[in-house]
C-alpha positions as a Markdown table, in Angstrom:
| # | Residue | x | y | z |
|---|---|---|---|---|
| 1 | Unk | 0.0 | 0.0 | 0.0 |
| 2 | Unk | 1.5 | 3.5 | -1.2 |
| 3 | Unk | 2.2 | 6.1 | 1.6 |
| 4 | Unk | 2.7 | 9.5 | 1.6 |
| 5 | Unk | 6.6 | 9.1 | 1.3 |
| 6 | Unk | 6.0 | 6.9 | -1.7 |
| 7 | Unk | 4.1 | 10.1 | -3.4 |
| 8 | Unk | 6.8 | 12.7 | -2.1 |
| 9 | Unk | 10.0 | 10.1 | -3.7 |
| 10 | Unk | 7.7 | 9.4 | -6.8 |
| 11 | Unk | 6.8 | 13.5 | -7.5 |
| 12 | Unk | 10.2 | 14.9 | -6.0 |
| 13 | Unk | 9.5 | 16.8 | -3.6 |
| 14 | Unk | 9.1 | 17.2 | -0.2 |
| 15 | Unk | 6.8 | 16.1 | 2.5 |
| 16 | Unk | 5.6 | 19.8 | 3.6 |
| 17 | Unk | 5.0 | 20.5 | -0.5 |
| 18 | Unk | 2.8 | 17.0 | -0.7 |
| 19 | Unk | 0.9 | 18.2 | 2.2 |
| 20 | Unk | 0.1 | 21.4 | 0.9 |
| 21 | Unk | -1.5 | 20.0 | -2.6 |
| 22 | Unk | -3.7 | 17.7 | 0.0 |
| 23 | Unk | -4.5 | 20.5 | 2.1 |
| 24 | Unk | -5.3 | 22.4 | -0.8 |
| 25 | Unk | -3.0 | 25.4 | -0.1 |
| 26 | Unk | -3.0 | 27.8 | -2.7 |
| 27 | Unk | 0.9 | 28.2 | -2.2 |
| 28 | Unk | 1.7 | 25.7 | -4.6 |
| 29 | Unk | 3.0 | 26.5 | -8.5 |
| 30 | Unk | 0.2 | 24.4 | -10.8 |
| 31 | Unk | 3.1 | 22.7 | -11.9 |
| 32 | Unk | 4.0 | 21.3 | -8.5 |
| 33 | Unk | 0.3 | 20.4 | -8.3 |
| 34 | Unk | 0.2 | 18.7 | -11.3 |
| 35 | Unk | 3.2 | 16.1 | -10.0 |
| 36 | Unk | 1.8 | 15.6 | -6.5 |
| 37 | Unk | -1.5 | 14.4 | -8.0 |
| 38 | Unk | 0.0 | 12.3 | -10.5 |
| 39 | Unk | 1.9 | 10.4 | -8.4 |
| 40 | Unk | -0.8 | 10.1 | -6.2 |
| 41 | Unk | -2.8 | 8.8 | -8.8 |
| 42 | Unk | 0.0 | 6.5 | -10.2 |
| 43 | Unk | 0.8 | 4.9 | -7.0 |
| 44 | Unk | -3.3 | 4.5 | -6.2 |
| 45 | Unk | -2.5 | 6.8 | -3.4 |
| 46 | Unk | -5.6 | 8.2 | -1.1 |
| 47 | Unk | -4.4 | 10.6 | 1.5 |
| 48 | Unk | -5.9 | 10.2 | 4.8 |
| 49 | Unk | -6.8 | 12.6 | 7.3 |
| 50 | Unk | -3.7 | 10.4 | 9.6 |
| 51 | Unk | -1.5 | 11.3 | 6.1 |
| 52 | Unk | -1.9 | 15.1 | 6.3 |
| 53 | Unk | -1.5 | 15.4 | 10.3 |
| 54 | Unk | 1.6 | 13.6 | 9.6 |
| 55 | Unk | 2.8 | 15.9 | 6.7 |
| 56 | Unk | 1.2 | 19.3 | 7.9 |
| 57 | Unk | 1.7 | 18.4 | 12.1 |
| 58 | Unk | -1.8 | 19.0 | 11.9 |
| 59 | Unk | -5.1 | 16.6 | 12.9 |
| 60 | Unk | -7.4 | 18.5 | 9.9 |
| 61 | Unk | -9.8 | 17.7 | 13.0 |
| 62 | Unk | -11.8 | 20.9 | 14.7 |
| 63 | Unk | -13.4 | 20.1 | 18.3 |
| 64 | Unk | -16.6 | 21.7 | 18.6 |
| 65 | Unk | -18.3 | 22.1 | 22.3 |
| 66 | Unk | -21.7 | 22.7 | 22.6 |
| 67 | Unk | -23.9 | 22.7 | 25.7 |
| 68 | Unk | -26.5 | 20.0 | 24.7 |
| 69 | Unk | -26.3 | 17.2 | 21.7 |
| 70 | Unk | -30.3 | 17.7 | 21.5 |
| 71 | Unk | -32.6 | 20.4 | 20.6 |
| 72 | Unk | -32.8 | 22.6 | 16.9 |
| 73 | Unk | -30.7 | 25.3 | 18.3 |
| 74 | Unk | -27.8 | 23.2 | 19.1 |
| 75 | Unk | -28.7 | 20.7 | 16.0 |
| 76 | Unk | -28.5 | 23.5 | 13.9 |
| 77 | Unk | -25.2 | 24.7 | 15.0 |
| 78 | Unk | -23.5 | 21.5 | 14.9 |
| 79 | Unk | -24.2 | 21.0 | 11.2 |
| 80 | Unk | -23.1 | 24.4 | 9.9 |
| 81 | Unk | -19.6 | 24.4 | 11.3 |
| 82 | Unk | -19.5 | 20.3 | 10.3 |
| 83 | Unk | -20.5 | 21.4 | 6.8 |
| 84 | Unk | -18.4 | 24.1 | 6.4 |
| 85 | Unk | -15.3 | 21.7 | 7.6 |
| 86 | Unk | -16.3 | 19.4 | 5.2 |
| 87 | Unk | -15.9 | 20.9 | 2.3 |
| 88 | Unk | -12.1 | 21.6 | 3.1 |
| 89 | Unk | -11.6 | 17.7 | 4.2 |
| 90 | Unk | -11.3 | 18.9 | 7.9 |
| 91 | Unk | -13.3 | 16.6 | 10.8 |
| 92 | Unk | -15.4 | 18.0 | 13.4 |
| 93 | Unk | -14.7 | 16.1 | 17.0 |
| 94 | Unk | -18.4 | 16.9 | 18.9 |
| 95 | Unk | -18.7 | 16.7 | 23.0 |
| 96 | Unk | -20.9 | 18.5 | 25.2 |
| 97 | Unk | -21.0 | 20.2 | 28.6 |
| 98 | Unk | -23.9 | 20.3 | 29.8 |
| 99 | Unk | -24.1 | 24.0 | 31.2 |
| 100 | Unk | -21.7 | 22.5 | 34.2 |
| 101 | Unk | -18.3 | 24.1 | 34.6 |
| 102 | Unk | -16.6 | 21.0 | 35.4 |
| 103 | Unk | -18.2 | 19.2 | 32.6 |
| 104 | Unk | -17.4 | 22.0 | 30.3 |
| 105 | Unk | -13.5 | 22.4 | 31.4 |
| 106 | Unk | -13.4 | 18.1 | 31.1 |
| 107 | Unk | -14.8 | 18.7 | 27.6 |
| 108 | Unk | -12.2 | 20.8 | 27.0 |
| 109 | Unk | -9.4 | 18.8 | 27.7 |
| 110 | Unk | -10.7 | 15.4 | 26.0 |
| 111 | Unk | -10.6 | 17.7 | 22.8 |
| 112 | Unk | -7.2 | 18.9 | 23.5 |
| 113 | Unk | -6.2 | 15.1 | 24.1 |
| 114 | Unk | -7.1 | 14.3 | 20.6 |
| 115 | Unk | -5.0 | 16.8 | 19.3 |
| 116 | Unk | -7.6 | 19.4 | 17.8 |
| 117 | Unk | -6.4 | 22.1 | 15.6 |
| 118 | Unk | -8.7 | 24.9 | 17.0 |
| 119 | Unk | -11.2 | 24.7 | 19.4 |
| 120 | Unk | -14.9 | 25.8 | 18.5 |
| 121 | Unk | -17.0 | 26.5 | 22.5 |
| 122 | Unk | -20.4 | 27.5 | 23.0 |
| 123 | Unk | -19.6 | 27.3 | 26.7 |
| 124 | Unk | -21.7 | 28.7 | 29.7 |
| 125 | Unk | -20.4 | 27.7 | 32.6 |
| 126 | Unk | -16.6 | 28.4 | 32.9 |
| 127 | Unk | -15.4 | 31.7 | 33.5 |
| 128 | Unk | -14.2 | 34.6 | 31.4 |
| 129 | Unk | -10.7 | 34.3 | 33.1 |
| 130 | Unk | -10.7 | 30.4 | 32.3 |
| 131 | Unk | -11.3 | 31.3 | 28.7 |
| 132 | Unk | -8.4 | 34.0 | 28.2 |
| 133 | Unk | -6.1 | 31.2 | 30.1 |
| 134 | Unk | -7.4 | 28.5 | 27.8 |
| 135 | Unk | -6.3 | 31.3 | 24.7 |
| 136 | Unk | -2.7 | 31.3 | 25.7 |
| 137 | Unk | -2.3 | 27.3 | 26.0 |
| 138 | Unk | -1.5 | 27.0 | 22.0 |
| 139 | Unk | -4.6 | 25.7 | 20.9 |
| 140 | Unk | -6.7 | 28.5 | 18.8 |
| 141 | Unk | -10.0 | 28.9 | 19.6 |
| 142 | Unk | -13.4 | 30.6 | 18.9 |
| 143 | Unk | -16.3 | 31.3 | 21.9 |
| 144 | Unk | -19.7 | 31.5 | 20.1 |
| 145 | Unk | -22.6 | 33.2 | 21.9 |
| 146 | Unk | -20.5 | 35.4 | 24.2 |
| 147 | Unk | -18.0 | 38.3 | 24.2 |
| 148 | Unk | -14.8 | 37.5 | 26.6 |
| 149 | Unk | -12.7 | 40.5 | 27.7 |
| 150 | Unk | -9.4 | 40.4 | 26.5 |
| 151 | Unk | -9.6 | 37.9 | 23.4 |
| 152 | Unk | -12.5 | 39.8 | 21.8 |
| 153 | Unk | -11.1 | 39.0 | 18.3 |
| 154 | Unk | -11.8 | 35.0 | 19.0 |
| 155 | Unk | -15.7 | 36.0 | 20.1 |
| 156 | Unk | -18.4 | 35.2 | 17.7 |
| 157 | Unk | -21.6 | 37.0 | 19.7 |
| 158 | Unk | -24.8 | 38.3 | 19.6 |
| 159 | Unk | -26.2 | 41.6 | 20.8 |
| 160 | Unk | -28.5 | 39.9 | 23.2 |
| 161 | Unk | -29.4 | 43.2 | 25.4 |
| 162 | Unk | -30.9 | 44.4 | 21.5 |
| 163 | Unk | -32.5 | 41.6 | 21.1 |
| 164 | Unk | -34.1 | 41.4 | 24.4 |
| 165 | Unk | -34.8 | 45.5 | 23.8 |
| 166 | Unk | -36.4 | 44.7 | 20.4 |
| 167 | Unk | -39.0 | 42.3 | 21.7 |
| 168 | Unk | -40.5 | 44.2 | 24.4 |
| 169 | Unk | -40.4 | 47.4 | 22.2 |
| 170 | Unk | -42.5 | 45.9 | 20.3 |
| 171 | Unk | -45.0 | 44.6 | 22.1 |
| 172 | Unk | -45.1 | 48.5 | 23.7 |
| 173 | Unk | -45.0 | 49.8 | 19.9 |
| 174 | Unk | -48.6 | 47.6 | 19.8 |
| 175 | Unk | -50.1 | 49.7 | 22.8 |
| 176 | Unk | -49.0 | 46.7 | 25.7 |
| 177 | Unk | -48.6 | 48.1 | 28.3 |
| 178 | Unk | -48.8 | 44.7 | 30.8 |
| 179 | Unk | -46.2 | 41.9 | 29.8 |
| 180 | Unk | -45.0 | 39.0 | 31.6 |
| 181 | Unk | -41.8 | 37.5 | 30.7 |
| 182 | Unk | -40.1 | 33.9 | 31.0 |
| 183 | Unk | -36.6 | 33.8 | 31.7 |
| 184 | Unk | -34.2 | 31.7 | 30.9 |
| 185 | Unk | -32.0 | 30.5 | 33.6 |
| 186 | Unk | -31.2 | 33.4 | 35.5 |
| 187 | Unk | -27.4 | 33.3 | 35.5 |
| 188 | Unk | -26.8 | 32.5 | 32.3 |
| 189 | Unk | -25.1 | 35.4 | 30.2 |
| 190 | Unk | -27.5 | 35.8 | 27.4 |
| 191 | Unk | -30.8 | 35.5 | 30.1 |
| 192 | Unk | -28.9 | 38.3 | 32.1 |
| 193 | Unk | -28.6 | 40.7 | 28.7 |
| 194 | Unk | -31.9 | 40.0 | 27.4 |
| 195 | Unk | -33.5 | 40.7 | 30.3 |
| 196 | Unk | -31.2 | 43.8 | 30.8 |
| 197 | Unk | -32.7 | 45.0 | 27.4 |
| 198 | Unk | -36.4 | 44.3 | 28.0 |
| 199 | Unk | -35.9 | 46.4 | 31.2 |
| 200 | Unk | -34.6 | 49.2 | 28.8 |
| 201 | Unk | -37.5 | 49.3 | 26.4 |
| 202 | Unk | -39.7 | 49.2 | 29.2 |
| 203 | Unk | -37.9 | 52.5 | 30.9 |
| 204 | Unk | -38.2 | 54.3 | 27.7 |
| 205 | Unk | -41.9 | 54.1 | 27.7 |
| 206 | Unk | -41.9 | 54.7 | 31.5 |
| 207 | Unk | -43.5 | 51.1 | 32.5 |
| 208 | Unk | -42.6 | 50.2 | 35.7 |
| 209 | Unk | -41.0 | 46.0 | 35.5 |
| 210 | Unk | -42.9 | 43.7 | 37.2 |
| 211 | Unk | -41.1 | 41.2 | 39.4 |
| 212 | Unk | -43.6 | 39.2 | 40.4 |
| 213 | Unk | -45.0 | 38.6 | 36.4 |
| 214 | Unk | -40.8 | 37.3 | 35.6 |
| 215 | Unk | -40.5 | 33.3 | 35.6 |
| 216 | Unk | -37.3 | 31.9 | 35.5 |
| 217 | Unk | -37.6 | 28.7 | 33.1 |
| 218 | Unk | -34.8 | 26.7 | 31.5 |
| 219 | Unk | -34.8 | 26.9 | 27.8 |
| 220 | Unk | -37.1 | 24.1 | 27.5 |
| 221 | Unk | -40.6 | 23.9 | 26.3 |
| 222 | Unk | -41.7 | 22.3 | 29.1 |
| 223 | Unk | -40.1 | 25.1 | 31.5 |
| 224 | Unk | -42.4 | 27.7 | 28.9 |
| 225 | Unk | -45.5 | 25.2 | 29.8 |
| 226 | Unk | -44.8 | 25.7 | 33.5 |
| 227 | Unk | -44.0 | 29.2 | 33.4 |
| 228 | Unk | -47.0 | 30.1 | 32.0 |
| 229 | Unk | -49.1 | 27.9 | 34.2 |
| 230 | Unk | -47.6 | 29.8 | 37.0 |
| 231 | Unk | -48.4 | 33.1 | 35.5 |
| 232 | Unk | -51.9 | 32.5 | 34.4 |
| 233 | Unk | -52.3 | 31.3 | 38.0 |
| 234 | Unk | -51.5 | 34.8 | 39.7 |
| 235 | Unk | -54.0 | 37.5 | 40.3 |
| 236 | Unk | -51.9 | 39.7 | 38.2 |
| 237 | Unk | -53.2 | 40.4 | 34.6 |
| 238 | Unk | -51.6 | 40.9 | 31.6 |
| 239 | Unk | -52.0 | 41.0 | 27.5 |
| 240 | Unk | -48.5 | 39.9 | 26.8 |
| 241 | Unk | -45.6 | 37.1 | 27.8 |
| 242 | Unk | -42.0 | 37.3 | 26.5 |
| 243 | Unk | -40.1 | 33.8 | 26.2 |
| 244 | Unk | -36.4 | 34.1 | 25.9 |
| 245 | Unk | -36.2 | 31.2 | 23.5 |
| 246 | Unk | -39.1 | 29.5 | 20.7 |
| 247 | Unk | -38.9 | 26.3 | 22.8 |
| 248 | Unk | -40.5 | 28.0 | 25.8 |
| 249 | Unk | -43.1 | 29.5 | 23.6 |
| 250 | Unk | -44.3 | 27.0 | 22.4 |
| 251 | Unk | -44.6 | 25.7 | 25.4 |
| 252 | Unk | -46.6 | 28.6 | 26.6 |
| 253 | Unk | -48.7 | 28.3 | 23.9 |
| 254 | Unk | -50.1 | 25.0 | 24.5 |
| 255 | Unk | -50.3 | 25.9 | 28.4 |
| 256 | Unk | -52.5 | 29.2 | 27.0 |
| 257 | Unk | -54.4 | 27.1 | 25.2 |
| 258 | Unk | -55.1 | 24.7 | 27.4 |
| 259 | Unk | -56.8 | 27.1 | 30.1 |
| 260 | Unk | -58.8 | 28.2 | 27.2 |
| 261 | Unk | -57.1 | 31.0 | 26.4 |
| 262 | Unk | -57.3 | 32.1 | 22.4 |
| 263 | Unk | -53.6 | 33.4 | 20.8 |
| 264 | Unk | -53.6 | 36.6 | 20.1 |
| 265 | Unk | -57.3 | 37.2 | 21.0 |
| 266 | Unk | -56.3 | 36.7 | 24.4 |
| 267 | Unk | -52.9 | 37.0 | 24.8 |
| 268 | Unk | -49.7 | 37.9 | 22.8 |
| 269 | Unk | -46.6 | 36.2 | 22.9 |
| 270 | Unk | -43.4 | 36.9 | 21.6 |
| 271 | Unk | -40.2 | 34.4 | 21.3 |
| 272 | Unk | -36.7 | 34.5 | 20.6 |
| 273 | Unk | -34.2 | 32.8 | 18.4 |
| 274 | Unk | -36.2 | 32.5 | 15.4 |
| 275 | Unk | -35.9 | 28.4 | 15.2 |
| 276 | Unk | -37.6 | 26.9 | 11.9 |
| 277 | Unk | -40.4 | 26.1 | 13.4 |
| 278 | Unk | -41.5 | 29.4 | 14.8 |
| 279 | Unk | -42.7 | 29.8 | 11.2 |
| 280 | Unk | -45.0 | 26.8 | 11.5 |
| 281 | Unk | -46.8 | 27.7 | 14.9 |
| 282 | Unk | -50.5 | 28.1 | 15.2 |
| 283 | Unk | -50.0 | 31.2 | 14.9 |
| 284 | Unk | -47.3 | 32.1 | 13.5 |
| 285 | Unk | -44.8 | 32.7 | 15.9 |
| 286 | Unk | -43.5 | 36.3 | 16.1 |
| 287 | Unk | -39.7 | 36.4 | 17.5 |
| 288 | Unk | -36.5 | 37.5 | 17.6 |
| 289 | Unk | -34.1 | 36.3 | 14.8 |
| 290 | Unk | -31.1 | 35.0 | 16.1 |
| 291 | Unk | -29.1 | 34.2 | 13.2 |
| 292 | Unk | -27.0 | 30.7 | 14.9 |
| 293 | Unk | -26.5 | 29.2 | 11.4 |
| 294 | Unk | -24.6 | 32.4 | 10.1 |
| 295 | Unk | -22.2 | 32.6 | 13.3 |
| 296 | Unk | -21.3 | 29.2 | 13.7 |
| 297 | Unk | -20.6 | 29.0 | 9.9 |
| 298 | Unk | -18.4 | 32.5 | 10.7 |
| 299 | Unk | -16.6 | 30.5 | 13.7 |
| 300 | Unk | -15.7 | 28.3 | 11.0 |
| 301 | Unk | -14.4 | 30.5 | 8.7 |
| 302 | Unk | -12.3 | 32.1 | 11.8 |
| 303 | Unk | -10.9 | 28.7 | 12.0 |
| 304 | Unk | -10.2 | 28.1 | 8.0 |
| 305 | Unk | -8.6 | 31.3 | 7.9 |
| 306 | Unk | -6.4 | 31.7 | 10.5 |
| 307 | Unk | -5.9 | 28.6 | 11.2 |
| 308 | Unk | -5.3 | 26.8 | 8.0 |
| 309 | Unk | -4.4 | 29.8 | 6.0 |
| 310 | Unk | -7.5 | 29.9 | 3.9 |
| 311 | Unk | -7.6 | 33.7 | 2.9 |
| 312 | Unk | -10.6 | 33.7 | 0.9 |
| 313 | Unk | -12.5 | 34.5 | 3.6 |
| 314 | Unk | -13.3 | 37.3 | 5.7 |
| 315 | Unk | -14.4 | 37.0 | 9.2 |
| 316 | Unk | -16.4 | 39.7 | 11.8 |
| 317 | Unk | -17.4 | 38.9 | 15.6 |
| 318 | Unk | -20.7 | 41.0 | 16.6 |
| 319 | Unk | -24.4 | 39.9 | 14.6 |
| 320 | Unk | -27.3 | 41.7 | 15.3 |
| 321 | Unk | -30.7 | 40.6 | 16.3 |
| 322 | Unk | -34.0 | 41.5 | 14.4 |
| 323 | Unk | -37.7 | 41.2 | 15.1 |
| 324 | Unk | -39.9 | 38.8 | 12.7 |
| 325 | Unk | -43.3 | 39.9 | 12.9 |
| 326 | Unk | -45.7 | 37.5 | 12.8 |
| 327 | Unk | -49.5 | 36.1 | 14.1 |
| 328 | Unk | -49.4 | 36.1 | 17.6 |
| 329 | Unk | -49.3 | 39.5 | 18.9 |
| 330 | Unk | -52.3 | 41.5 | 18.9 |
| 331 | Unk | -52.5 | 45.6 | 18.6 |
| 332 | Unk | -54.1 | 46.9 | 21.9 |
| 333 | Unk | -55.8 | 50.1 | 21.4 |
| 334 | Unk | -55.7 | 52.2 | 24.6 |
């Protein structure tokens, strides 16, 4: 069976020189190009992903940390920066951590272990300190979902406090004046800024926040179910409910429904992310676009660029939110 020393003897040149023409670096004469691949194809030669970390000191393997293997958010995620790999013959390694620092941090190393060239983290848990740490250990990596002081340039984020801002401002645009709002969990980063921003909207059209109509749920549709059980359970009133993520919305929607309630006779709701489904809702769900697919494909393109030297690409770190208007909030005319 040929090896990738049998191509380099065959074609003439050197190790480094075969592994650019599999690696498809463009800093090889066509002429060069043309021998490497003729050899390979004389000698029936396949290079393996084992065959280029040999010749390159590279794994053409990417670990990729998310918080949960389940769900479309994540799902969706995972296939972007896999596809975009792909196409340049580079492997994603996959773990999760679960929203647990420990988990996270032991993620972290078992990716390391198998000799990663960059490391891709939607992390939660660990701590902006333990990120800017993990930056100078040799390893590259990109954080999606959050901005870390100090290795800003490595961030991939979303302007969460916007977002948050944009979905209350436009239930207040619509003449609400009473809205509830499920949380996600409270000490997550993104639930902290897109509460942060509801707060603002509210405070511009001098509504006073009501503590006792915020539910702190967890992401899940059942956590929107319960929230809005609980709410619809108080004495307070309201014409509106905030979700910080589809999931819980629709969870909220079937617990609305279920105590009769008619959507958006009766109540408005609002989401946030934007998931395919949202579209697909009875009604349709209005929400906050959070554009996941484009920034993990740009976490990605980080990686092929400054990583492997793929300069066709050009990278940014901050996405903006935007509201989809859809079926389920009502106008209130006060």
């Amino acid at each position: 069976m040929a090896t990738i020393y049998d191509v380099s003897e065959l074609a003439g040149v050197s190790l480094a020189t075969v592994s650019r023409v599999m690696n498809k670096n463009a800093n090889v004469s066509d002429k060069t190009r043309q021998k490497v691949l003729s050899a390979m194809e004389q000698l029936g030669y396949r290079p393996s992903a084992i065959a280029k970390g040999l010749a390159s000191s590279r794994s053409s393997s990417v670990g990729v940390l998310i918080s949960e293997l389940h769900g479309p958010f994540y799902g969706l995620m995972m296939s972007a920066i896999e596809t975009e790999l792909r196409e340049f013959d580079i492997h994603a390694i996959i773990a999760a951590g679960h929203s647990d620092a420990g988990k996270e941090a032991e993620s972290i190393e078992f990716l390391l272990s198998r000799r990663c060239d960059a490391l891709i983290l939607w992390v939660e848990s660990v701590s902006d300190r333990y990120l800017a740490d993990l930056a100078k250990r040799g390893t590259p990596i990109v954080v999606i979902g959050r901005k870390v002081a100090g290795i800003a340039r490595n961030c991939v984020s979303l302007n969460n406090e916007e977002g948050g801002y944009l979905a209350a401002r436009y239930l207040l645009e619509q003449g609400h004046r009473k809205m509830a709002y499920i949380a996600g969990p409270l000490w997550k980063h993104d639930v902290k800024e897109r509460l942060s921003g509801h707060k603002r909207a509210l405070a511009e059209y001098k509504v006073n926040f009501n503590e006792k109509l915020l539910y702190e749920g967890d992401y899940r549709e059942e956590g929107g179910f319960r929230g809005m059980s609980h709410l619809l359970g108080l004495r307070n009133t309201f014409s509106a409910v905030i979700c910080a993520n589809d999931e819980m919305a629709a969870g909220a929607m079937t617990s609305a429904r279920d105590a009769g309630l008619s959507i958006p006779e009766d109540l408005s709701i609002v989401g946030f992310d934007n998931l395919v489904y949202a579209r697909y809702l009875y009604p349709k769900l209005t929400t906050v676009n959070y554009p996941v697919r484009e920034m993990a494909q740009m976490a990605a393109h980080w990686v092929l660029k400054h990583v492997y030297g793929n300069r066709r690409f050009t990278t940014t770190n901050t996405f903006a939110p935007a509201l989809v208007a859809r079926d389920s909030v009502k106008k209130v005319h006060r």
